[in-house]
C-alpha positions in Angstrom: 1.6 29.6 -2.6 1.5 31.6 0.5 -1.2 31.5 3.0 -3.2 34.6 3.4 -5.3 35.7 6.2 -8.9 34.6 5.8 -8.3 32.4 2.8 -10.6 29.3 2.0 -9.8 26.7 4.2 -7.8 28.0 7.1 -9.3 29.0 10.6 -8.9 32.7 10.2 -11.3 32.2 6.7 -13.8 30.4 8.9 -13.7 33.1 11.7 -14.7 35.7 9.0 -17.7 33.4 7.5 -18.6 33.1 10.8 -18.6 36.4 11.8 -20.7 37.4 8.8 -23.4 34.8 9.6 -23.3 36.0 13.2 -23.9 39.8 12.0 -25.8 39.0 9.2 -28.2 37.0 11.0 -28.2 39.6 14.1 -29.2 42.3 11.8 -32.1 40.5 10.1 -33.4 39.7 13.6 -33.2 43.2 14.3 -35.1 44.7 12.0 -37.5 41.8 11.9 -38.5 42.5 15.5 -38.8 46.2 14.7 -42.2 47.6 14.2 -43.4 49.2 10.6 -40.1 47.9 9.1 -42.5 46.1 6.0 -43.6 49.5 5.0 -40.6 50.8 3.7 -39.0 49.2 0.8 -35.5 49.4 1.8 -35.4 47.4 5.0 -37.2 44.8 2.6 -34.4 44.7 0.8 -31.9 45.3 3.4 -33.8 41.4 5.2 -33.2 40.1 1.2 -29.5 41.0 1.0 -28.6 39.8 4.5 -30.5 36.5 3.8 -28.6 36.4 0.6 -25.3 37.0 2.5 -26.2 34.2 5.0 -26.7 31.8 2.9 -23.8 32.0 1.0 -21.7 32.7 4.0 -22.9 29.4 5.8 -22.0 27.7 2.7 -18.8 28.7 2.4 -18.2 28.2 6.3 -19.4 24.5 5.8 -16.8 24.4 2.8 -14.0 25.6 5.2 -14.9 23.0 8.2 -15.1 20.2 5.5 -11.4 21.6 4.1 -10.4 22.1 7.8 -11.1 18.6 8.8 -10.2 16.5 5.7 -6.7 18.6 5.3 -7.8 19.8 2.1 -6.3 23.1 0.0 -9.0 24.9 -1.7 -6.7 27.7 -3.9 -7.5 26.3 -7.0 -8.1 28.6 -9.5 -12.0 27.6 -10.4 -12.8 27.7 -6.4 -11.3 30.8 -6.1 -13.2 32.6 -8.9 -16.4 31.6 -7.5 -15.5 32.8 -4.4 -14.3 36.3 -5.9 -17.7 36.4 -7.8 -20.0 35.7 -5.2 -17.8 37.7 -2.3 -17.9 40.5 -4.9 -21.9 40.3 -5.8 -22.9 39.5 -1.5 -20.9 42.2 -1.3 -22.5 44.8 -3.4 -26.0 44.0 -2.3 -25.2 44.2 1.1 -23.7 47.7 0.7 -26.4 49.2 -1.4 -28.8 47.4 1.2 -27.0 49.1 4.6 -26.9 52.4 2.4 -30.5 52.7 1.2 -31.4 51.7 4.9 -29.4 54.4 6.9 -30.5 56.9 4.6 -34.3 55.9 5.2 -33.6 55.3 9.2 -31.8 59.1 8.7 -34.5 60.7 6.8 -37.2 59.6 9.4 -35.1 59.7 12.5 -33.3 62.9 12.1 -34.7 64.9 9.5 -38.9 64.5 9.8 -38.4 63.5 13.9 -41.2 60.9 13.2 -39.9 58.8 15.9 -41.9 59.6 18.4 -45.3 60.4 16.6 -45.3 57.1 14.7 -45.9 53.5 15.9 -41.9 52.4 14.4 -39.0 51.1 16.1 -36.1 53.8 15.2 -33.5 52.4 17.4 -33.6 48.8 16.3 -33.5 50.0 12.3 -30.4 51.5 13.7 -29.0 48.5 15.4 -29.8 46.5 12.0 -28.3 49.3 9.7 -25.2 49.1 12.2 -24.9 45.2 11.8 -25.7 45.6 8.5 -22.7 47.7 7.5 -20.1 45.3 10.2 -21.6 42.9 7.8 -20.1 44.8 4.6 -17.3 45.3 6.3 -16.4 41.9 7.0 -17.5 40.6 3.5 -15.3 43.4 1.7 -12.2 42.2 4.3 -13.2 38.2 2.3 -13.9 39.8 -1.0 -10.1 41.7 -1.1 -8.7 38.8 0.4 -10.4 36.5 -2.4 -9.5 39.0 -5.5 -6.0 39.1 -4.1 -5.5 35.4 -4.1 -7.1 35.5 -7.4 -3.8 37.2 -8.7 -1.4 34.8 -7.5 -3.5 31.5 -8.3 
């Protein structure tokens, strides 16, 4: 089977995982040092998904070290469903997470210009809406890569 870029157990899968903990993390610490983020359900939910999405991406960057170090292929077909399931359902939260966020960070930054009259932090819900979609973005890149091996397994 051929080798794709970002599969389970190669370096270039680990530097994705990694780079979704990285931004995943970054954005939760963003909006948790953000004033009056607890008010609005959204970036609740956006701190849920990205916790979600670090956890399983920690987990899955353990699994490639462990398969990195021991020499180990993991493109069986049972590993690589669970990794197309839960790329596919991290994914999907984390999407409708960054979306319902930017549209609340939108609708009070640009549309009631509340910014300035209330005691929130606009700039860094935009910083964690920003990291939240790089997130997305690098989680979809896994989640292709995964359903695409999925094919050929």
């Amino acid at each position: 089977m051929k080798s794709l870029i970002g599969s389970p157990g190669t370096v270039s899968g680990l530097v994705l995982r990694v780079g979704q903990f990285l931004f995943a993390s970054a954005s939760i610490g963003a909006m948790l040092s953000a004033l009056g983020f607890s008010t609005f359900t959204a970036f609740s939910y956006l701190i849920a998904s990205m916790g979600l999405q670090l956890a399983w991406s920690l987990g899955l960057a353990c699994l490639d070290v462990y398969a990195l170090r021991i020499k180990r292929d993991l493109q069986n077909p049972v590993l690589v469903c669970l990794f197309v399931v839960g790329d596919w359902v991290t994914a999907t939260l984390s999407l409708a997470a960054a979306c319902s966020s930017a549209g609340v960070t939108i609708l009070y930054v640009t549309d009631f210009g509340l910014c300035g009259q209330l005691p929130i932090s606009c700039s860094r819900f935009q910083i964690s809406v920003a990291l939240a979609f790089i997130t997305w973005f690098l989680v979809a890149t896994s989640s292709l890569v995964m359903f695409w091996m999925l094919g050929s397994v």
